[in-house]
C-alpha positions in Angstrom: 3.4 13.1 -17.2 5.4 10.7 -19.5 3.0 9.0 -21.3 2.4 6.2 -20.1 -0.7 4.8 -18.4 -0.8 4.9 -14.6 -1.5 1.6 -12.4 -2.8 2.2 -9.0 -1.2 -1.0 -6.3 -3.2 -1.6 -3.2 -2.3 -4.1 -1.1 -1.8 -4.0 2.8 2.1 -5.9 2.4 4.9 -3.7 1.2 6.8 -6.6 -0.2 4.0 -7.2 -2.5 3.2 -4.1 -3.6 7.3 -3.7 -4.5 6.4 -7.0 -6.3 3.6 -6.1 -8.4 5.1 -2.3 -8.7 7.9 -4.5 -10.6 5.7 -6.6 -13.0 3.7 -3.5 -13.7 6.8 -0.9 -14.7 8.3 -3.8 -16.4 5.3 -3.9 -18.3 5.6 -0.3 -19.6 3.3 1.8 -17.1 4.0 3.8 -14.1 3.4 1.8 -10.9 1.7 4.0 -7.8 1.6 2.0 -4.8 -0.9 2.6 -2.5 -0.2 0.8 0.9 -3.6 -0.6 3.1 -2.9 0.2 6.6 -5.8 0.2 9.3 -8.7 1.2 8.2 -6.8 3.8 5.3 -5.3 3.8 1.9 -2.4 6.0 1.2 -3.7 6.8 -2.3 -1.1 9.1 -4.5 -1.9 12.4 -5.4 -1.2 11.1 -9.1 -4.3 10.6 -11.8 -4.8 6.5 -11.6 -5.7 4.8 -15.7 -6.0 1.3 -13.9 -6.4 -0.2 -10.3 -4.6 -3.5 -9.4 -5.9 -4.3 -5.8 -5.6 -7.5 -3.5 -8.6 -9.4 -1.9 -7.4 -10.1 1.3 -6.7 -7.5 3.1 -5.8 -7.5 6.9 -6.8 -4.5 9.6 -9.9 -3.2 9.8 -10.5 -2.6 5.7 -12.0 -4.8 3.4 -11.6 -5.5 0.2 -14.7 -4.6 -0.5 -14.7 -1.2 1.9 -11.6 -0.7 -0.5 -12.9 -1.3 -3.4 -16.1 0.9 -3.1 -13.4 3.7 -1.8 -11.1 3.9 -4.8 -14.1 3.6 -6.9 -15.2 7.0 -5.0 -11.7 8.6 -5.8 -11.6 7.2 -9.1 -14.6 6.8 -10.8 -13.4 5.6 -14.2 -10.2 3.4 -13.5 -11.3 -0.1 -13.5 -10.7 -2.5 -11.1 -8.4 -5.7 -11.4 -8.3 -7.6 -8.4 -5.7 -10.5 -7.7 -5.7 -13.3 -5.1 -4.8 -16.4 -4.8 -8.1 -18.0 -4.4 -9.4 -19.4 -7.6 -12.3 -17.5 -9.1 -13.1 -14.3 -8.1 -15.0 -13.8 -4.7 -19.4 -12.9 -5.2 -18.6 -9.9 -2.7 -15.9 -7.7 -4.7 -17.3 -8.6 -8.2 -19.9 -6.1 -8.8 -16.7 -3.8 -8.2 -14.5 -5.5 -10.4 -13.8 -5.8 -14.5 -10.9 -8.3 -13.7 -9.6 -10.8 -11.5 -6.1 -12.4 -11.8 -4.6 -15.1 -10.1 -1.5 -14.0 -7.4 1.2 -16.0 -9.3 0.6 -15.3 -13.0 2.1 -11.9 -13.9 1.7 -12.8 -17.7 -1.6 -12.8 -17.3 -2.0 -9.5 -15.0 -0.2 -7.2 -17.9 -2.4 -8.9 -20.2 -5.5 -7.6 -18.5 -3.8 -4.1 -18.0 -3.0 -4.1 -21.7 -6.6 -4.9 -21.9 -7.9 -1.6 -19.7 -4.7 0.3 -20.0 -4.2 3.0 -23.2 -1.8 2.2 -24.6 1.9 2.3 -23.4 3.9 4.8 -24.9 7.4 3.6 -27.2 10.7 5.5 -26.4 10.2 7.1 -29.7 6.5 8.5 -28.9 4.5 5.6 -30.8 1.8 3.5 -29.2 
């Protein structure tokens, strides 16, 4: 563990989650990808501080089903959902404390820095 706050990625495209693994280590926090495939997340063995998830997922999960099972595995990381629809969707809010706008990676570490502790300097300051 180095200190800095974990971000769990699901999203069902890898070039998305290498996307979004970028903005969030660029950011300052460790990046865990978690790839959607079927009807299963491959969740990392890893603790998670924060979950960044997509809406539209395609297979056999929803975002929703997804949702509800990260909640399950982690109880206490909050959810930040991104899409590119324009407000978040009635189904996944009661699961959500976020929602940012695919597109707008200012404004996604800006949430994390809201829900995130916070990220650790090179010299050990916060």
């Amino acid at each position: 563990m180095d200190g800095r706050a974990s971000v769990l990625i699901i999203d069902d495209d890898p070039s998305h989650l290498r996307i979004y693994g970028w903005i969030v280590a660029q950011a300052g926090y460790e990046a865990l990808p978690a790839l959607v495939t079927g009807d299963r997340i491959d969740y990392p063995e890893a603790g998670v501080d924060v979950v960044v998830m997509d809406y539209r997922l395609t297979g056999q999960l929803t975002a929703v089903e997804a949702a509800e099972a990260t909640r399950a595995r982690y109880p206490h990381a909050p959810i930040i959902v991104l899409s590119d629809v324009y407000d978040l969707p009635a189904d996944i809010a009661p699961h959500a404390q976020a929602f940012v706008r695919k597109g707008e990676p200012a404004k996604l570490v800006a949430k994390l820095a809201e829900f995130a502790r916070p990220v650790l300097q090179p010299d050990g300051t916060a």
